[in-house]
C-alpha positions as CSV (number, residue, x, y, z in Angstrom):
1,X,-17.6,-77.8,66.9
2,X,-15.7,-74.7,65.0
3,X,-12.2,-74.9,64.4
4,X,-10.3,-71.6,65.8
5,X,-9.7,-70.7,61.6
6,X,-13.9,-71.2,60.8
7,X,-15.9,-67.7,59.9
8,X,-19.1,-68.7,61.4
9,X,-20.4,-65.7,58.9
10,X,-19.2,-68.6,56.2
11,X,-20.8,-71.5,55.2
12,X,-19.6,-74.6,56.6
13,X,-16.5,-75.7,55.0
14,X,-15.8,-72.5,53.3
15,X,-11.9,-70.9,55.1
16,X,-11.8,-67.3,54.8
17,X,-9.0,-65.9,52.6
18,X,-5.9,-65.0,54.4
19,X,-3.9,-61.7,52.7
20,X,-0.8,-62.0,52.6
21,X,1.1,-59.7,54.4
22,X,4.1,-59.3,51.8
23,X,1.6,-58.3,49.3
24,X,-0.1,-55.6,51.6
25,X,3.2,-54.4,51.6
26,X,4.2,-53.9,48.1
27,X,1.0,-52.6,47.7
28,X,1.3,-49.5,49.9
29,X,4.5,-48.6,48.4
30,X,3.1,-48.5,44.7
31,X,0.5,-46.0,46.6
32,X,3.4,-44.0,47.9
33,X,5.3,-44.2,44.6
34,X,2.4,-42.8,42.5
35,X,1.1,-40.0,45.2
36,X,4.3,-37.6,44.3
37,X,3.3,-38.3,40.3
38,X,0.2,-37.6,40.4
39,X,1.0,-34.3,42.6
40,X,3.4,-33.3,40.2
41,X,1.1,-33.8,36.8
42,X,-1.3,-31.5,38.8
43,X,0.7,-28.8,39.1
44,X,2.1,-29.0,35.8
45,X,-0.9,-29.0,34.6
46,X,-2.2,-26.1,36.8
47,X,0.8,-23.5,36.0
48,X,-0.1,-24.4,32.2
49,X,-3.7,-23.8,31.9
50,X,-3.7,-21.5,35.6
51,X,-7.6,-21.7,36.3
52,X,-9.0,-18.7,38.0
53,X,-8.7,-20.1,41.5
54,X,-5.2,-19.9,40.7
55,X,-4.7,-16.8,39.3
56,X,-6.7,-15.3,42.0
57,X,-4.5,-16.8,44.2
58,X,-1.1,-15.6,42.3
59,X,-2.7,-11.9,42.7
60,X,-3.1,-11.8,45.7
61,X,0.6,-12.9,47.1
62,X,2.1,-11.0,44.6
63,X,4.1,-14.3,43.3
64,X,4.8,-15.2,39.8
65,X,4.5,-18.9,38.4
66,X,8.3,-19.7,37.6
67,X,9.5,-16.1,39.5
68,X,12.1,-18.4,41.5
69,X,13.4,-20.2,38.3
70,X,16.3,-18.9,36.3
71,X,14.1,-18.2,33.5
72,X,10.1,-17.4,34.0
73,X,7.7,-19.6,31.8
74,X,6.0,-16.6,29.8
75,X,9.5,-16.8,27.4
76,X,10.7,-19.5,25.6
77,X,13.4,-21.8,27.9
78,X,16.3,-20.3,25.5
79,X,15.7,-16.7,26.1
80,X,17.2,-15.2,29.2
81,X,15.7,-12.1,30.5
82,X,17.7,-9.5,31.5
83,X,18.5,-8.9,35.5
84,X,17.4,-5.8,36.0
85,X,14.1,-6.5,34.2
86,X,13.9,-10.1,36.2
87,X,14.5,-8.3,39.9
88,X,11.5,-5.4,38.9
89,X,8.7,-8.0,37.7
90,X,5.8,-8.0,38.9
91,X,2.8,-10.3,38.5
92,X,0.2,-8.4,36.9
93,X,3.3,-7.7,33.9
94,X,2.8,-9.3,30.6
95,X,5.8,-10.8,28.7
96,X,6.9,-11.5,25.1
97,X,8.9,-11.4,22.4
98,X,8.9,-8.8,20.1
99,X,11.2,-6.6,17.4
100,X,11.7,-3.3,16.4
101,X,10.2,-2.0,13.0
102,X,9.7,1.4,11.4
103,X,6.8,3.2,11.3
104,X,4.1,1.3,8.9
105,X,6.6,-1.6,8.9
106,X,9.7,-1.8,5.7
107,X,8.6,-1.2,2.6
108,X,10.3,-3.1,-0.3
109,X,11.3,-0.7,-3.5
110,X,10.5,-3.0,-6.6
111,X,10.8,-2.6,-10.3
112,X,7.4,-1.0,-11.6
113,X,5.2,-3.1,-13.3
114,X,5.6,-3.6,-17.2
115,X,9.4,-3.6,-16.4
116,X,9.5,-6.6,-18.6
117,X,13.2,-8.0,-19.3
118,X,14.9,-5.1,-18.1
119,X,18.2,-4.5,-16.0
120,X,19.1,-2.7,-13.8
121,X,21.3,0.6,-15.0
122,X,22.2,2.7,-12.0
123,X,20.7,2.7,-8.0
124,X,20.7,5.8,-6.8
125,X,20.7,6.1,-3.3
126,X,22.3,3.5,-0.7
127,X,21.8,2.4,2.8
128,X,21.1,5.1,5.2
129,X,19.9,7.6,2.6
130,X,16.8,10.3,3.1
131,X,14.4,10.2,0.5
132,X,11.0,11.0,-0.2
133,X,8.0,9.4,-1.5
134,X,8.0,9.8,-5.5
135,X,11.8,10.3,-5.4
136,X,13.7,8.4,-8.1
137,X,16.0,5.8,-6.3
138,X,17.4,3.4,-9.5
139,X,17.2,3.7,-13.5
140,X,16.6,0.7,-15.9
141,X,18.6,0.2,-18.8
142,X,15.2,0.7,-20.9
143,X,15.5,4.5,-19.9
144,X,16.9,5.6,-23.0
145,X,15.1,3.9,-25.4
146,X,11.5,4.4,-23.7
147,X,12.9,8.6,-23.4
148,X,13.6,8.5,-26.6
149,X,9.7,7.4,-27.8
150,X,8.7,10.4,-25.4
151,X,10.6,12.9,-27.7
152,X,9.2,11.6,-30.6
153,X,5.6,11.7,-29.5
154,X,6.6,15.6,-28.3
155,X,7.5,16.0,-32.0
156,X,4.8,14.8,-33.1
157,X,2.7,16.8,-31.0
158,X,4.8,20.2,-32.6
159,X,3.4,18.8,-36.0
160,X,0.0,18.7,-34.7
161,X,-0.2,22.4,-33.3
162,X,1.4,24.0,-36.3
163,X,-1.1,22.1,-38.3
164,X,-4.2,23.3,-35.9
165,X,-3.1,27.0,-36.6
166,X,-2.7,26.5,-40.6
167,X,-6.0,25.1,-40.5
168,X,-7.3,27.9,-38.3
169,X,-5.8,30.8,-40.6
170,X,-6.8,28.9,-43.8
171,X,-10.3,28.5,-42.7
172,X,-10.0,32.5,-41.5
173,X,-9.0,33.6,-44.4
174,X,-11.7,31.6,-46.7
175,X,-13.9,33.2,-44.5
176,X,-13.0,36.6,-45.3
177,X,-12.4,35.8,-48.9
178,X,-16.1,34.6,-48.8
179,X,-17.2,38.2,-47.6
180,X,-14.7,39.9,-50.2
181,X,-16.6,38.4,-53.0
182,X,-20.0,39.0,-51.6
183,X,-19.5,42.8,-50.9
184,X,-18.5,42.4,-54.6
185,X,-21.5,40.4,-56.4
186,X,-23.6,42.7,-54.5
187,X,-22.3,45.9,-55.6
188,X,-22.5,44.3,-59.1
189,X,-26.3,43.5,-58.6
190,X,-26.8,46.5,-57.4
191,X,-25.5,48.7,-60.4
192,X,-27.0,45.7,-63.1
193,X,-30.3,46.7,-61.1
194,X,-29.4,50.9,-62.1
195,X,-28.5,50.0,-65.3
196,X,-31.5,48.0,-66.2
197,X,-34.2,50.9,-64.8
198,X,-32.0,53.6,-66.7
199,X,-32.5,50.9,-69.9
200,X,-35.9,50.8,-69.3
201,X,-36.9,54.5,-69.1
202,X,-35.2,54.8,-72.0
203,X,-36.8,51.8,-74.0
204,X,-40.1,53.2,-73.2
205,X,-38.5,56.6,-74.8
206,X,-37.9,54.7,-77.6
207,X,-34.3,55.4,-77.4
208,X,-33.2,52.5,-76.7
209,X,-34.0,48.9,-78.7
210,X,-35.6,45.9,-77.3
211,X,-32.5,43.6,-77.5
212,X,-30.3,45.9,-75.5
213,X,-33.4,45.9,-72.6
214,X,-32.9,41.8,-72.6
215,X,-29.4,42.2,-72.7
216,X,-29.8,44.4,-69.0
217,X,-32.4,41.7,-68.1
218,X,-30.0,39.3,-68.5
219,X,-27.5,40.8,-66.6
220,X,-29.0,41.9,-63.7
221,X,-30.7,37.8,-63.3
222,X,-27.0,36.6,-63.4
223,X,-25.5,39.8,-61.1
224,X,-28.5,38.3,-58.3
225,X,-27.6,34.8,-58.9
226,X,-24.0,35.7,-58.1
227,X,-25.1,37.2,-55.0
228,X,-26.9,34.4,-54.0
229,X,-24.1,32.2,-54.8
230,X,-21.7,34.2,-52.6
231,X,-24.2,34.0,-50.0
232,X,-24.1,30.1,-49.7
233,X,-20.8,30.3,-49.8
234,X,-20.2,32.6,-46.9
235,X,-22.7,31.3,-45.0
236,X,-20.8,28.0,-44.9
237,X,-18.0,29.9,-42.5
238,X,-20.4,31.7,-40.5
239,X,-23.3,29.4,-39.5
240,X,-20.7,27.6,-37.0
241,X,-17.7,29.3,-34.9
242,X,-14.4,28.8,-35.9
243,X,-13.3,25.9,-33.8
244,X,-16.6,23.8,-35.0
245,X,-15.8,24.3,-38.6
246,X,-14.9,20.6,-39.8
247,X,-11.3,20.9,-40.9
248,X,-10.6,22.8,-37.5
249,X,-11.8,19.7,-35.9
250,X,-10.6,17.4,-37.8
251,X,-6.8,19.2,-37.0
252,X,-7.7,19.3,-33.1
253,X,-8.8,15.6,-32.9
254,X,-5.6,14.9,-34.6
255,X,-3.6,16.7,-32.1
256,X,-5.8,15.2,-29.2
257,X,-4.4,11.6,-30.5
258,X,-0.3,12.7,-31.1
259,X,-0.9,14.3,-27.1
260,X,-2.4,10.6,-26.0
261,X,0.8,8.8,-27.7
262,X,3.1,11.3,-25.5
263,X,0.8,10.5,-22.8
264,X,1.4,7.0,-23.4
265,X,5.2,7.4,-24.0
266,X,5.7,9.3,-20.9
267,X,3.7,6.2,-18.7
268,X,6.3,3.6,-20.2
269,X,9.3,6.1,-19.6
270,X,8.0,5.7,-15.8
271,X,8.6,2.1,-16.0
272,X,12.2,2.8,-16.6
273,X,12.3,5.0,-13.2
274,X,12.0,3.0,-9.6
275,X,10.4,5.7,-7.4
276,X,10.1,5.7,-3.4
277,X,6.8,4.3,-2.0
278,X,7.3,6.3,0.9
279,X,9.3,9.0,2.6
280,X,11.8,7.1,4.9
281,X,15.5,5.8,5.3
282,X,17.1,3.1,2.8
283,X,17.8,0.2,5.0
284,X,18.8,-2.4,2.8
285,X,19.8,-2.1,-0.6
286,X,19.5,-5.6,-2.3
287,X,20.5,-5.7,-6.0
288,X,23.3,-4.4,-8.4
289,X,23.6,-2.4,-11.7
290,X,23.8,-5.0,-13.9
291,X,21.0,-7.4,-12.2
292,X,17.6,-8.3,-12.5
293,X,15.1,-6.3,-10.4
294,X,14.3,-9.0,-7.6
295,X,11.1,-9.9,-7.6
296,X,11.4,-9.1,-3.4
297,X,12.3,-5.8,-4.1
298,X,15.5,-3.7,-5.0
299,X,16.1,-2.2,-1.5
300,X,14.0,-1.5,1.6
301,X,12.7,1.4,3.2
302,X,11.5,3.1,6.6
303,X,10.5,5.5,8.2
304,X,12.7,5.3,10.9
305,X,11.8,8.7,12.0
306,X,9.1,6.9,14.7
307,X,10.0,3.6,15.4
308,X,8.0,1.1,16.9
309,X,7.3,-2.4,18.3
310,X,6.1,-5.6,17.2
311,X,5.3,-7.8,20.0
312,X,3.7,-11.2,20.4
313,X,1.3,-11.4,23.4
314,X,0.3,-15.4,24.1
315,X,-3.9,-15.9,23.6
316,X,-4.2,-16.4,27.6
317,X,-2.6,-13.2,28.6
318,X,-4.0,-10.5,25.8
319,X,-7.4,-10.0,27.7
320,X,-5.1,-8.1,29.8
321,X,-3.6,-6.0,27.6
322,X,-4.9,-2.5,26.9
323,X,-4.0,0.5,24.4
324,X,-1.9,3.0,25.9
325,X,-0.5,0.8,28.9
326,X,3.5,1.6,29.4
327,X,5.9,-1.0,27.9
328,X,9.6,-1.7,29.0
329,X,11.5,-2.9,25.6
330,X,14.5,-4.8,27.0
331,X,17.8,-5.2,23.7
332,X,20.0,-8.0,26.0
333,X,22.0,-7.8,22.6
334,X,22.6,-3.7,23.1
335,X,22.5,-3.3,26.5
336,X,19.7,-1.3,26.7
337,X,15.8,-0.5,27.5
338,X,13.1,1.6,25.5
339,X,10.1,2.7,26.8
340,X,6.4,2.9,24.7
341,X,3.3,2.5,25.0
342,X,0.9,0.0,23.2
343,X,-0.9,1.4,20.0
344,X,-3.3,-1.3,18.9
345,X,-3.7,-4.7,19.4
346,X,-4.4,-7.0,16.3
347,X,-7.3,-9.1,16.1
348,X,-5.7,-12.1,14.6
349,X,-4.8,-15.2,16.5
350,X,-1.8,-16.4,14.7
351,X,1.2,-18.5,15.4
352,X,4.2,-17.5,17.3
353,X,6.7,-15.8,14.4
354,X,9.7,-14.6,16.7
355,X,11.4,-17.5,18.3
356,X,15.0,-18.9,18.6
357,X,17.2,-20.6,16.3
358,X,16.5,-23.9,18.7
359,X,14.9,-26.4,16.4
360,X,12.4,-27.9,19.3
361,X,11.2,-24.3,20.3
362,X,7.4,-24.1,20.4
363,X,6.6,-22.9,17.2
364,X,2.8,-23.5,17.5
365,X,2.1,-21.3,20.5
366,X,-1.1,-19.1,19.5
367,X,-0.1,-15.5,20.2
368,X,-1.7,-11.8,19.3
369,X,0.6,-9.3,17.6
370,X,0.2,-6.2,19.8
371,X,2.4,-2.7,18.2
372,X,3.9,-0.8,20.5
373,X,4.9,3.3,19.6
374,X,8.1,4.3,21.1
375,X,8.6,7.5,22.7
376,X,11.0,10.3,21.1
377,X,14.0,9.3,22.6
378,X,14.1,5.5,22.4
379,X,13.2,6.1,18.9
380,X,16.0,8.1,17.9
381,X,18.6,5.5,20.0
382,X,16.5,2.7,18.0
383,X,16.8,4.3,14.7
384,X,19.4,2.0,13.5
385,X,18.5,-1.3,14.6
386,X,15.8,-2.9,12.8
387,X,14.7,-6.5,13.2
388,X,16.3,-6.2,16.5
389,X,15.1,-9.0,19.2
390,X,14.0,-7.5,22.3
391,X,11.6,-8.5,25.2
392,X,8.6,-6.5,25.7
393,X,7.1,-5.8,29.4
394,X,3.8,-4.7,29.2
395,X,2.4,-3.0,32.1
396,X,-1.2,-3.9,32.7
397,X,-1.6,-2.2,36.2
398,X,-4.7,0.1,35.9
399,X,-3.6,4.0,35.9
400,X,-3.4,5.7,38.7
């Protein structure tokens, strides 16, 4: 017969296994335990990757992953955004940090190249200046050597010229000598050429002798010669203009090389000038008479005139970003909002650049730079704060 603890599903002699029931207890607390970690890695880990499920959803309700926190997840933990901006958010907006630039960003003023071992001798314009591009902002002390070089060469050059035009009259005037004595030789052949008929009509007269007939010959063969002669030489003035006639050329290539060493002096008096690269506002001014040029530049410059916005959108938000969407500029540190609109969105995928002075921030978020073009009048109140921090709202709604 069975006992009342036999399985008869068991082979004889085999006793079932009897749980016990302090174990089945600690095991259903472990269960209850984990459930609320695992629940809570889950939605970590859906707010941080939000699949589209999820952002579907968040569209629809109109809520905003970390809306009810004090500070919303699309900003670093250590940037507070501002209250007014906070209560107005909605969730199709996108977030991020930016700061305010010039127009075509600051552009450093540095020493010219070739500048070699020179100092600085006098700055010209300080911080919050006008100039325009080409305008001559600082002097190194080079200046008055390299200046002096340039008057030389224009010296030279004087030389040169006066030289052209000596040659010029001096080949002129051969010239016309050349003409002079051929007008002459002929007029000579022409009357040996009288003489010497008249001496022959006479010779055949009998009037006159033999020798003085040869003597006539004689003279009227040298009196052509002559002409001849004068005729070479002439011709040597008048086959070619003036300018082509070699000394004339000789004296213009010279003057061509004394106008190349000016040339040449007047480039390396430029290296002893720091001009403007642009037309803007000095922001900065970074060196001293006295100093070495830094190799960073001598001062900085903007165009301050239009001011804009440098702002960096996160990789998982920029497909919604488009050109010409309004954007709210919030300055916590000022107090105040600018409004723009998005210009162009870069194409780069880079790392985050503005962030906080906290040494754990996130420095390896992957963001987008997006620039933003400030309207007229938050340009001229943001004129004078360059670099500034602000938090950009970007409105991606579609227009109206």
């Amino acid at each position: 017969m069975m006992t009342e603890t036999e399985d008869p599903g068991l082979p004889l002699g085999v006793a079932p296994e009897v749980t016990s029931p302090r174990r089945r207890f600690r095991k259903r607390w472990l269960l209850v335990l984990l459930v609320p970690v695992f629940m809570f890695s889950g939605a970590v880990i859906g707010l941080y990757f939000q699949p589209p499920a999820l952002r579907a959803f968040y569209a629809l309700t109109g809520l905003q992953p970390g809306g009810g926190a004090e500070f919303p997840i699309a900003l670093p933990p250590d940037v507070e955004l501002p209250k007014d901006m906070a209560e107005t958010m909605r969730a199709t907006d996108v977030l991020g940090l930016a700061r305010l630039l010039p127009r075509g960003d600051i552009a450093p003023v540095a020493a010219p190249y070739g500048a070699g071992d020179a100092r600085l001798a006098d700055i010209l314009a300080v911080e919050g200046d006008r100039v325009e591009k080409g305008a001559i902002v600082a002097r190194l002390d080079n200046h008055d050597f390299l200046e002096s070089a340039v008057l030389l060469a224009e010296a030279n050059i004087a030389i040169r010229e006066a030289t052209l035009m000596q040659t010029r009259a001096t080949v002129q005037s051969s010239r016309d000598e050349a003409q002079a004595a051929l007008d002459q030789v002929r007029s000579a052949a022409a009357e040996a050429v009288t003489q010497r008929q008249r001496t022959e009509d006479l010779f055949a007269k009998g009037i006159a002798t033999e020798a003085t007939l040869d003597a006539v010959l004689a003279a009227e063969r040298q009196a052509v010669a002559a002409v001849a002669k004068a005729e070479a030489t002439l011709a040597r003035f008048t086959t070619v203009a003036l300018e082509d006639q070699p000394d004339v050329v000789v004296a213009m290539r010279n003057l061509d090389a004394a106008q190349a060493d000016l040339d040449r002096a007047g480039r390396d008096l430029g290296r002893a000038l720091v001009l403007a690269p642009i037309t803007g506002t000095v922001l900065d001014v970074t060196a001293t008479p006295g100093s070495r040029p830094p190799a960073d530049g001598i001062m900085l410059i903007g165009d301050t005139s239009a001011m804009m916005a440098e702002v960096e959108v996160w990789q998982d938000r920029i497909s919604q970003v488009a050109v010409g969407q309004p954007v709210e500029l919030a300055a916590t540190a000022l107090g105040k909002t600018f409004q723009g609109r998005v210009q162009s969105i870069g194409l780069i995928v880079g790392r985050q650049g503005l962030v906080a002075d906290d040494a754990a921030a996130n420095t390896d978020a992957r963001v987008v730079r997006v620039m933003v073009a400030l309207d007229a009048a938050s340009s001229t109140e943001a004129a004078g704060f360059t670099n500034l921090e602000v938090i950009a709202r970007i409105d991606t709604r579609p227009a109206p």
